[in-house]
N, C-alpha and C positions, 0 to 999 in steps of 0.2 A: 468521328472517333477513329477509323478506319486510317484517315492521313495521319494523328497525329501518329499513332502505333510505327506506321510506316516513317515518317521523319526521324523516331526515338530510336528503328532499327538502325535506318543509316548511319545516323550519330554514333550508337552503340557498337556498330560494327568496325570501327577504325576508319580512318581515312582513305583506307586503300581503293574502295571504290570509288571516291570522289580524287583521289588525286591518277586514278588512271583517266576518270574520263578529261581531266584536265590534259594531261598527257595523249590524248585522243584528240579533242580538240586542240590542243596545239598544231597536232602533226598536221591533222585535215585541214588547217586554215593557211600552210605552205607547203603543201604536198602538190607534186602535178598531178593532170589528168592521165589514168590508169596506173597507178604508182600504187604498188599493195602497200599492204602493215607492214612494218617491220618486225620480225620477228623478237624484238624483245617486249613491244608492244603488245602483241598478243600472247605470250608469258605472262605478263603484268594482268593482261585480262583473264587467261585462265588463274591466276592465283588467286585475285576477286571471285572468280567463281566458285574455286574451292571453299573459301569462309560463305557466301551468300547464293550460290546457288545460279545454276547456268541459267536460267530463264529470266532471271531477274535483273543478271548482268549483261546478257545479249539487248534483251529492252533497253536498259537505261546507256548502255555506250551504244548502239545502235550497229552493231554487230551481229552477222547472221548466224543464226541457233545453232545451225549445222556445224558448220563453220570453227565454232567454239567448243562445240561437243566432241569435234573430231580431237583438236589441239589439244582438251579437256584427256579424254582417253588416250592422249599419243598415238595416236592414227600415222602408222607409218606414208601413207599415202599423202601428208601434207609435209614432208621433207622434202626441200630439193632435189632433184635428180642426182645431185652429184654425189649426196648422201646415202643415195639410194645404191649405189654404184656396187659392184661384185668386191667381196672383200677377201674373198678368198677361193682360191681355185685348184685344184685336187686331179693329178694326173697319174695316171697310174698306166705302166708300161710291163704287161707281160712278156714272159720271153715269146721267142719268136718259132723257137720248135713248139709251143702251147697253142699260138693262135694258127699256124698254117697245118697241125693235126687236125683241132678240132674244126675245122674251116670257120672259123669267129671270123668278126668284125676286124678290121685292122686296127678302128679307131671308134673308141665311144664316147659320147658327152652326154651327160648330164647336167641338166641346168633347173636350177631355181631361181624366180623371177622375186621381185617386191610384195605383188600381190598375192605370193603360195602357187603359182602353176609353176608346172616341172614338165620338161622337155627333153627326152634321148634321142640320142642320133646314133648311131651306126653307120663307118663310112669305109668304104672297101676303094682301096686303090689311090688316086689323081684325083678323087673328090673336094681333097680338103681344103679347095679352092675358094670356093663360095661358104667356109663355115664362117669365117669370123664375120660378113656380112646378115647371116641366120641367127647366130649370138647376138648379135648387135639388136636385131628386130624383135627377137625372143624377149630382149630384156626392157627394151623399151616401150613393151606393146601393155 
């Protein structure tokens, strides 16, 4: 009784699920070795799982829970790097009788990463040689 419920759901629920696992086994039957989803693909999966539910959809296309759940909630951490990239950057230059009164920094950065860490720098003099390589490791770490 248990199956038929479960066949009258799939049925009932549109095609969506079965025409993505179609869509899944297509790509997997001419996909190479190490070649990910394509990201409209797992769109398509996450929309399955908004009508039927992530645990049900990861089973039956054979896709990891995690995986789905993150893409499911927009998990910024499953975008490209290149998405992930600095969008915007904020420079700000006091005057120069302000910073050599108060003896300040010459130079300060602040940076926010993808993941929420934030990192200041304070650089006095000839230092600001090695920042854009410190930027670079900040943002990609």
């Amino acid at each position: 009784m248990e199956d038929t419920r479960m066949v009258q759901e799939t049925s009932m629920a549109g095609g969506s699920l079965e025409r993505v696992r179609q869509q899944l086994q297509d790509w997997r039957a001419g996909r190479k070795l190490g070649e990910r989803i394509p990201a409209p693909l797992w769109a398509a999966a996450v929309g399955a799982a908004r009508e039927q539910g992530l645990h049900r959809v990861a089973v039956e296309l054979h896709l990891d829970y995690a995986r789905l759940k993150r893409r499911f909630e927009g998990d910024v951490a499953m975008t490209p790097r290149a998405a992930v990239a600095p969008r915007f950057v904020e420079l700000f230059a006091p005057a120069a009788s302000m910073t050599a009164a108060a003896g300040g920094a010459e130079c300060v950065v602040e940076m926010n990463n993808a993941r929420g860490a934030k990192m200041r720098v304070e650089l006095n003099g000839q230092r600001l040689v090695g920042l854009a390589g410190l930027c670079s490791a900040f943002w990609s770490a």
